[in-house]
N, C-alpha and C positions, 0 to 999 in steps of 0.2 A: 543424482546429487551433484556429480561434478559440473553437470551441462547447469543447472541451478546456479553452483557458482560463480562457473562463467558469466551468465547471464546477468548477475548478481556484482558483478565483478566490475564490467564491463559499461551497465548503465549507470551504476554509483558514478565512475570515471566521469561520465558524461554530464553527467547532475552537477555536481563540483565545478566541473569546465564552467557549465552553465550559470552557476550560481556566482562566480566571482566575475564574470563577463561584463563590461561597462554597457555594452551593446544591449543589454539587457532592457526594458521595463522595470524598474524595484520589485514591481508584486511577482513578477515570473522568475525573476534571480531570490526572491524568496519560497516560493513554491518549488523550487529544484534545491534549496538546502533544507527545506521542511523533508521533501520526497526522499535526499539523502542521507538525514537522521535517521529515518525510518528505517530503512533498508540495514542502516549498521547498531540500530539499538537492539538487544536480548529484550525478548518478549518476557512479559513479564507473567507470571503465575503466583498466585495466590492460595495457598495451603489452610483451611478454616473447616472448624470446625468446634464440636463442645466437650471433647475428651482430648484433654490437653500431654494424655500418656500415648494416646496413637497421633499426635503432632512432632513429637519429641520420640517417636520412632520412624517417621518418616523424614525427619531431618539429618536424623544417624541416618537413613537408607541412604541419601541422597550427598552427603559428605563422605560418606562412608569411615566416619568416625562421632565417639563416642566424646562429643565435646566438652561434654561437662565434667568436670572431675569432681570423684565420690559420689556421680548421680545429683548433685545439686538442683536444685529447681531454676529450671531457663525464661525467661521473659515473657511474658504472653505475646510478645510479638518478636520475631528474628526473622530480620532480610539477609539471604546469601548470593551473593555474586561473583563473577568468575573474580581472580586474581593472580597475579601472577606469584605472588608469595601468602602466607597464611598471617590475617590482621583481623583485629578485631576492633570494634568502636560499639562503645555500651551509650547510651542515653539514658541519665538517672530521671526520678521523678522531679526534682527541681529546674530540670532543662542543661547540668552540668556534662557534657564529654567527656567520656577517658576512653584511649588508645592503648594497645597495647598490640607488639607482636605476637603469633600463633592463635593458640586457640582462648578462650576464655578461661583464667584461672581460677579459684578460689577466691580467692581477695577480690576482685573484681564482683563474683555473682554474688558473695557476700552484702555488697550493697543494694542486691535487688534493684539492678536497673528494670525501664520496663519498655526496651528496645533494644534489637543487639542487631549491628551488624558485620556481617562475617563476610573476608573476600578470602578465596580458596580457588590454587590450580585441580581445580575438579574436572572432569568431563563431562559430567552431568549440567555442570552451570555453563555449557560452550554454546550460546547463540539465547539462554535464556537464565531466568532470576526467578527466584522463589522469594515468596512472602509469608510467611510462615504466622499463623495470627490464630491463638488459643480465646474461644469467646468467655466472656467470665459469666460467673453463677449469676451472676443482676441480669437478670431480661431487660431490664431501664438501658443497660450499656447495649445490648444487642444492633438496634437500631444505627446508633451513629458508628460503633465497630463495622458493622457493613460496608458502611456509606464511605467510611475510611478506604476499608482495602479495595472498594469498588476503582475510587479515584487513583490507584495504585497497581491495576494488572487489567491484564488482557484478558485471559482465562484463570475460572475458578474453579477450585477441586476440594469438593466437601468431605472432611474423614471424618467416619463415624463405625463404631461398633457393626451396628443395624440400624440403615434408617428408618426411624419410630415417627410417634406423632409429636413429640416433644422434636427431633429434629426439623420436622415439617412448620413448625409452629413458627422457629426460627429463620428457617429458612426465606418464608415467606414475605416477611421483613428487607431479602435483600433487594438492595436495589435494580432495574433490568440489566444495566450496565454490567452486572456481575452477574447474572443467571444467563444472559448471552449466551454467554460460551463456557460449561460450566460441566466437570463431571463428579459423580458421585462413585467415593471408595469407601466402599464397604471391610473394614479388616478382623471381622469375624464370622469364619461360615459355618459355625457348627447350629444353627439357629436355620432349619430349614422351615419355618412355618410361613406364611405370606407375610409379605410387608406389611406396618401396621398403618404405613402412611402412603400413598400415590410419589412414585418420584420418576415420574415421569416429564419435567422439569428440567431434567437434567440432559446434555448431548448424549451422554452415555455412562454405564455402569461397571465397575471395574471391581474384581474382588482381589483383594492384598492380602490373605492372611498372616497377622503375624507367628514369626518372625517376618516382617517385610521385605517381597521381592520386589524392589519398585521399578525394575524391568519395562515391565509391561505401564508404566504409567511413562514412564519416559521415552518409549518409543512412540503411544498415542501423542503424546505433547509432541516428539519431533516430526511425527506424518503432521499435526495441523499447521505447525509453525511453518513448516515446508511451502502445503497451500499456503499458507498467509503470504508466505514472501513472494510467492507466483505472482499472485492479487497482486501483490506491492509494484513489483516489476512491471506486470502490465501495466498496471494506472502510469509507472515513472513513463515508459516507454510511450504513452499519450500522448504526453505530455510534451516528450523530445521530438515527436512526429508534429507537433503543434507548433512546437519552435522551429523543428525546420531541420532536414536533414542529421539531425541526430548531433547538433551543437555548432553549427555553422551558424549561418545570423540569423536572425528573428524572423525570418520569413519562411515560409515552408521551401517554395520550391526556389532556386539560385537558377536562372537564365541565364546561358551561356550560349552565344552564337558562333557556329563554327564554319568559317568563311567557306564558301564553295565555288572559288571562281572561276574559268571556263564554262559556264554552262551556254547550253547554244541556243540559240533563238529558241529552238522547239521546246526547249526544256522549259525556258524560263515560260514560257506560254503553258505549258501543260501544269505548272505549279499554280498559275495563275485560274486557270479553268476548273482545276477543283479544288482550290482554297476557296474561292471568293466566296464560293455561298456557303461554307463554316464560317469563314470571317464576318459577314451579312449578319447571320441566323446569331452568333454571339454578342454581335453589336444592337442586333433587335431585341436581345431578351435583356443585355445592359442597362439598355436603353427604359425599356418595360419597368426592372426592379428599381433603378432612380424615380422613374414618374412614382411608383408606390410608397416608395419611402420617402418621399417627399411632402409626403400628407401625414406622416408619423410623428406621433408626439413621444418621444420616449421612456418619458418621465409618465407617461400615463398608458401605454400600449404593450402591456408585457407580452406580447406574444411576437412582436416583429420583429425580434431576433432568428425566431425560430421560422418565422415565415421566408425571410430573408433565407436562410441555410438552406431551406426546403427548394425555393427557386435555385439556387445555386447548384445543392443534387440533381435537379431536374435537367439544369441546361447542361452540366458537363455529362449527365447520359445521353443527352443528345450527342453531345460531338461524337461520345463514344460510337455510336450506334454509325455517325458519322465517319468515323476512323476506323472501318471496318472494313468499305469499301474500299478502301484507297489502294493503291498498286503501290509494288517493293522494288519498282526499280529506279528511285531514287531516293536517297536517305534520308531527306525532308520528311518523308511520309512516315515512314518507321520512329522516326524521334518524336515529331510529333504526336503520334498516337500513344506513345511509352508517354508520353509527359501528358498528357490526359487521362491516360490510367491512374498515372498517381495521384493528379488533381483530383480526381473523381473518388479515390479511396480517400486523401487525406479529408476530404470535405464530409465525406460521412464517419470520418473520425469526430471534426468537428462538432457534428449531427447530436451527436451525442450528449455533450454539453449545452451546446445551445443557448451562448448568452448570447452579450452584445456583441465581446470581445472574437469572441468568435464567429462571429457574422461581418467583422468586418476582415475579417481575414481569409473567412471563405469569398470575399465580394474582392478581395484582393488578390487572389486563386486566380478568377477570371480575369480581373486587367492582364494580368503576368502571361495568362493562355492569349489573352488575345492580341497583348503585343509580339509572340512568341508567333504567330500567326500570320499576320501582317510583313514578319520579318521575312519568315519563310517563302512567303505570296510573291513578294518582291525580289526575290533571289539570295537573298544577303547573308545567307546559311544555311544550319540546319542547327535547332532546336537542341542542346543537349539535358 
């Protein structure tokens, strides 16, 4: 959890860097504040189901208060989110607002709003939000109620008594977006006869019996939000390997020549005798992937991004295979080879996407290698 945060911590910093950077492209300074929304929105969760008295007990579990005073009847829909004080905002049927601090009073639910949203220092609501949504008796509503909470959460968690065929019936209605990622709680198990309906549909089965222990639903929700954020970090971190040392300029790799002077005749001969034919063999396969994209229409050849990238993996395993040989007693060689290891990973980073943009950036990989090459051949450093 803590190395998560770090991690979590750490690349957001970098995103933001990135995202307000003039040095940027617009669409990659928007893709790195897309990626850092992400990383700091609470995942959202969706609570639905057609027994609106095991809805209105997992929203006590999960506040761990009893919000409504004298048991009132609460909204068919209530969003809760973390807060740092306890507010409440009703939505009436007309479209009118009322706020009020704490919890929902009497006067308030007397008007039967028919949305309530609640912000509370809870710990249950730290890194995610519940949607809380009671289906009504009309099957006619079922359908676009779905399709509502769908466009409104991540994961779905269907409460029901037992699920029957009447829940299956409904269920089937939702949309994929919401069956994705979806579990089903079961909160009464004195009913040991087989299911009357298949819910195998669902990621997985959870029994609550009431009184509700929601323990156990809230720890599954935070093991997946965990994975999700992993995903999320890996994809940001792609993304920062694409722009380039982790927020430095838009290029992946930064050439730095590190002057070497003294070198003695024999030296500068012996850089020269086995650079040449890597610098050769890079400049002939250069040379090869322009004559081919030079027949490319690309408006009409969706494939020659990827073809491009593929030449591109091919030739920096060559150097690799290339940089294997080479001897460590001069530092040219070692640098060189470390900066073709990473050419060679970022580009099958690249690989991976595989449009245009990044076909010219791996075809950019190699200019950088082969003037990095050239410099070294000549004496004029060593490659950092």
């Amino acid at each position: 959890m803590q190395a998560l945060a770090m991690d979590q911590t750490e690349t957001l910093n970098r995103l933001q860097m990135l995202a307000q950077s003039d040095r940027l492209p617009a669409r990659d300074a928007a893709r790195c504040a897309h990626l850092a929304d992400t990383l700091q929105m609470p995942v959202r969760v969706c609570l639905l189901g057609p027994a609106s008295g095991d809805l209105r007990t997992m929203v006590y579990a999960i506040l761990g208060s009893d919000v409504a005073p004298d048991g009132m009847p609460l909204p068919p829909a209530i969003e809760m989110r973390f807060g740092k004080s306890v507010q409440t905002q009703a939505t009436l049927e007309d479209g009118t607002l009322l706020t009020c601090d704490g919890w929902p009073d009497a006067d308030l639910l007397a008007q039967a709003p028919v949305f309530l949203q609640l912000h509370a220092p809870v710990p249950a609501l730290n890194g995610m939000s519940f949607l809380a949504l009671s289906l009504e008796v009309n099957p006619a509503m079922h359908r676009p109620a779905l399709a509502w909470a769908a466009r409104r959460s991540e994961i779905a968690v269907w409460c029901t008594p037992r699920f029957s065929v009447a829940d299956a019936r409904i269920w089937a209605n939702a949309p994929e977006r919401l069956t994705h990622h979806a579990y089903l709680v079961e909160t009464d198990p004195s009913e040991t006869t087989p299911h009357q309906a298949e819910s195998g549909s669902f990621t997985g089965t959870l029994h609550l019996p009431i009184p509700v222990d929601i323990a156990p639903l809230l720890n599954q929700l935070t093991d997946d939000i965990e994975a999700a954020r992993v995903a999320d970090i890996d994809a940001a971190q792609l993304l920062l390997h694409r722009l380039g040392h982790f927020g430095q300029a838009s290029e992946y790799l930064t050439i730095e020549v590190t002057p070497t002077p003294g070198r003695s005749v024999g030296q500068l001969a012996r850089l020269r005798e086995i650079l040449s034919e890597p610098t050769l063999y890079l400049a002939r396969r250069a040379r090869g992937l322009a004559e081919d994209l030079a027949w490319v229409d690309a408006d009409t050849d969706a494939d020659w991004a990827e073809t491009a990238i593929a030449h591109c993996v091919e030739t920096t395993e060559g150097l690799r295979e290339r940089a294997i040989g080479w001897p460590d007693d001069l530092p040219e060689f070692a640098s060189l080879a470390a900066m073709i290891d990473e050419a060679a990973d970022l580009i099958l980073l690249l690989q991976m996407e595989a449009g245009p943009d990044q076909a010219e950036d791996a075809v950019g990989l190699l200019h950088q290698l082969r003037t990095a090459l050239d410099q070294c051949r000549l004496g004029h450093g060593a490659a950092q």
